[in-house]
C-alpha positions in Angstrom: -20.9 5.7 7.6 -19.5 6.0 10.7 -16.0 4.8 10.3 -13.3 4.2 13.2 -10.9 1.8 11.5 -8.7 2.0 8.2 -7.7 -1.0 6.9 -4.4 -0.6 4.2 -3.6 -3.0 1.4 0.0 -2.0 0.4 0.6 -2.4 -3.4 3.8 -4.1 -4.8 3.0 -4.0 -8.4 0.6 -3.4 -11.7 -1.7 -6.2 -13.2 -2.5 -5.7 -16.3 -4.6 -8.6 -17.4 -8.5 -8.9 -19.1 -10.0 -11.6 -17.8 -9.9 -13.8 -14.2 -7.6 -16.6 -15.9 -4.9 -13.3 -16.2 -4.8 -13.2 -12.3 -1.9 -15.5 -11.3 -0.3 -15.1 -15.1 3.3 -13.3 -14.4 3.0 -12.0 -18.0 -0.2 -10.4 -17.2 1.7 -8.1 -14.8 4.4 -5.5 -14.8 7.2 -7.4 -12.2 10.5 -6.9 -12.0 12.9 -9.9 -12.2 12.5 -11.3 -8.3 9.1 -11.0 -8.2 8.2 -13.7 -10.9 5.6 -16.1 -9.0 4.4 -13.7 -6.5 1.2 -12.4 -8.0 -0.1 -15.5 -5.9 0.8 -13.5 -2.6 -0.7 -10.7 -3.5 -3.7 -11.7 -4.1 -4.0 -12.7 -0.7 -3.0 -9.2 0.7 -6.3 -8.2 -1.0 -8.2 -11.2 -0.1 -7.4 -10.7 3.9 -7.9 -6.9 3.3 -11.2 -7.6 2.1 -12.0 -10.2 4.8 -11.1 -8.1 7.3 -12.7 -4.8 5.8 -16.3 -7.3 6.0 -15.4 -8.5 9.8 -15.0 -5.0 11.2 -18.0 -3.2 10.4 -17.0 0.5 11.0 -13.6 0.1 9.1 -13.2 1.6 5.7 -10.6 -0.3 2.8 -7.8 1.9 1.2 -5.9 -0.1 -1.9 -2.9 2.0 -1.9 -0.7 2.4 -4.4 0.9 4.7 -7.2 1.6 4.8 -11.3 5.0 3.2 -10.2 5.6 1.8 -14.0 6.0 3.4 -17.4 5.1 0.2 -18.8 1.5 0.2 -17.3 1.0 3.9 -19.1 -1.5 5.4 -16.3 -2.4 2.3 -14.2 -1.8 2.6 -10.7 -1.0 -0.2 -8.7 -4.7 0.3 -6.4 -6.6 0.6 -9.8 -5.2 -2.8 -10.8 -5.7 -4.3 -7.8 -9.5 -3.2 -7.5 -9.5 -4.6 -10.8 -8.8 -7.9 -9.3 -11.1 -7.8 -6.5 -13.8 -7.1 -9.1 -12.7 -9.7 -11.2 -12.8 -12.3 -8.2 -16.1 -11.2 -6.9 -14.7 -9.3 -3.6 -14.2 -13.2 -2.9 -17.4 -13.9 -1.5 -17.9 -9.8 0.5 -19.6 -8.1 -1.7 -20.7 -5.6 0.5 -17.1 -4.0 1.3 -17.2 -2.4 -2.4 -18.9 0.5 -1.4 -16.7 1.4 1.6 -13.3 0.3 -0.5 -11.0 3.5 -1.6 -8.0 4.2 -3.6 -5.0 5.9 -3.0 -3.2 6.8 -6.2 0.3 8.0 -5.6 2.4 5.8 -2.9 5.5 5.5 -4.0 6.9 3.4 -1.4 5.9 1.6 2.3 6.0 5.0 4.3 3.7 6.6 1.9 1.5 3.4 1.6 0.9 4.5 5.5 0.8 8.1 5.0 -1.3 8.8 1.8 -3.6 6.0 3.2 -4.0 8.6 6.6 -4.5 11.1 4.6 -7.3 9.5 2.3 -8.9 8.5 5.4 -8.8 12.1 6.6 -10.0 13.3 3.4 -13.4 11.1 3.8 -13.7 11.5 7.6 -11.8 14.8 9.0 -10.5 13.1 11.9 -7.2 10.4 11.8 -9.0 6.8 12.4 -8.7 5.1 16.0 -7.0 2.2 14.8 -5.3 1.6 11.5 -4.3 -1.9 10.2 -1.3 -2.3 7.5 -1.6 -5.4 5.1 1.8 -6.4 3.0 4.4 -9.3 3.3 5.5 -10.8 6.9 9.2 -10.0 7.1 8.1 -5.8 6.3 6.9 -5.6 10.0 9.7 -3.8 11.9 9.8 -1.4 9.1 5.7 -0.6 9.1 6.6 -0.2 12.5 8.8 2.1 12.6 6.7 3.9 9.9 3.8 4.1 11.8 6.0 5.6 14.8 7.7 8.2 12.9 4.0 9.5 12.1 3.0 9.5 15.7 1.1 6.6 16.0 0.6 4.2 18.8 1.0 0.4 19.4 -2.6 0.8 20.6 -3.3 3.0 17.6 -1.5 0.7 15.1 -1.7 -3.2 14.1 0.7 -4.8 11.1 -0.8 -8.0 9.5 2.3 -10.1 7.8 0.2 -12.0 5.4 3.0 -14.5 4.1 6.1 -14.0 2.4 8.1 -14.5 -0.8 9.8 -17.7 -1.7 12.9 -16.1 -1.6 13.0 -14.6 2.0 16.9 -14.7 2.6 17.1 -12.5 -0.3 14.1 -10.4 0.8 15.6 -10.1 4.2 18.9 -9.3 3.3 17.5 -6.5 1.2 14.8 -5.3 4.0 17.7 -4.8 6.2 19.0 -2.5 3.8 16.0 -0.6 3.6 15.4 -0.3 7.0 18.8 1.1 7.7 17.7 4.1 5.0 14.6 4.5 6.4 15.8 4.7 10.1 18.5 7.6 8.8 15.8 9.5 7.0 12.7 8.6 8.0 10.6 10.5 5.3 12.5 9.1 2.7 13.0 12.5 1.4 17.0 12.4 0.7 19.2 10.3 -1.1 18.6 6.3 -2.3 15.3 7.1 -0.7 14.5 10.0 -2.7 15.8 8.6 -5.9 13.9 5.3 -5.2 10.4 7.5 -5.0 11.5 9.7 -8.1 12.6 6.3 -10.2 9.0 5.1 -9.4 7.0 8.1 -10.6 7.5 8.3 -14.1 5.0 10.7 -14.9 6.0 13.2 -12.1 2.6 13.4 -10.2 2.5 15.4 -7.4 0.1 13.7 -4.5 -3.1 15.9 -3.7 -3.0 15.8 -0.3 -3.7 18.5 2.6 -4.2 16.4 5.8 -2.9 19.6 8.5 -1.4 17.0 10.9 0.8 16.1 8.4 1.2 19.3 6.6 5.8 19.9 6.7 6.1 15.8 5.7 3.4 16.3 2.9 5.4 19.5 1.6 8.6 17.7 1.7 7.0 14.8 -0.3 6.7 16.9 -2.9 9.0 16.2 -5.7 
């Protein structure tokens, strides 16, 4: 395949469930407290993924996402949500299952970009020309800030806010938060950052990645 595009699916939590019925259960997921009902909305993170995956015909799909629970014992978030594409047919685009990847150890939104470039480098050996990010609407100055702290362009980068959570002055407030962190440590290697990444790997994995162009960040990522 002769891929140009990646197309990311950021992550934001584990499903758990058996059976289609499961998909928009709360109890069939792993969620913390403020993001009861919003198994909904990320189904359709996937779903546009997907869609847009089957529009642009030399684009690959990473699901990214890492063992961010001890409750899910050694479910990553992608594995669960490829669980749901499966489960929902690859709503009606069959055919983007064989190009789909996972990335396994994203621990938070700047690694949802980087590990995803670094997957993509992995299959390819070359950074993509264009890469799309997929999450909630009010994330985009921070995805944008992400994707310029790694180098990339406006012409090199696109954000697709998909919707957001019923809660958005709480989810703003908090984003506002985060962005200040990120935008005084833009790895996310130091501090709440740090402790954020280390609180969501319970089982201490290490990511696998050797993409050269990103070689000091990966190192520092390490931990």
């Amino acid at each position: 395949m002769n891929a140009k595009e990646l197309i990311i699916v950021a992550c934001h939590a584990i499903f758990i469930g058996e059976k289609r019925e499961d998909i928009l259960n709360d109890d069939k997921w792993i969620l913390f407290p403020f993001q009861k009902g919003e198994p909904k909305y990320y189904v359709e993170h996937l779903k546009t993924g997907i869609k847009l995956s089957f529009e642009n015909l030399n684009s690959v799909l990473v699901i990214s996402g890492g063992k961010t629970r001890k409750e899910a014992t050694n479910i990553s978030e992608a594995e669960s949500y490829l669980k749901i594409a499966e489960m929902e047919k690859w709503f009606g685009f069959q055919e983007v299952k064989g190009k789909t990847f996972l990335e396994e150890y994203a621990r938070d939104s700047f690694e949802n970009l980087l590990f995803s470039l670094c997957k993509y480098f992995e299959l390819h050996s070359k950074l993509p020309l264009k890469t799309y990010l997929i999450t909630w609407k009010f994330k985009e100055e921070r995805y944008n800030f992400h994707s310029r702290s790694l180098g990339l362009t406006s012409d090199e980068f696109e954000f697709i806010g998909v919707n957001n959570p019923e809660d958005l002055d709480l989810a703003i407030e908090n984003e506002k938060r985060t962005l200040l962190e990120f935008k005084s440590d833009p790895y996310g290697t130091a501090g709440i950052l740090r402790e954020k990444k280390q609180i969501r790997n319970p089982l201490k994995l290490i990511h696998p990645y050797n993409c050269y162009l990103y070689k000091d960040i990966l190192e520092d990522l390490k931990f």
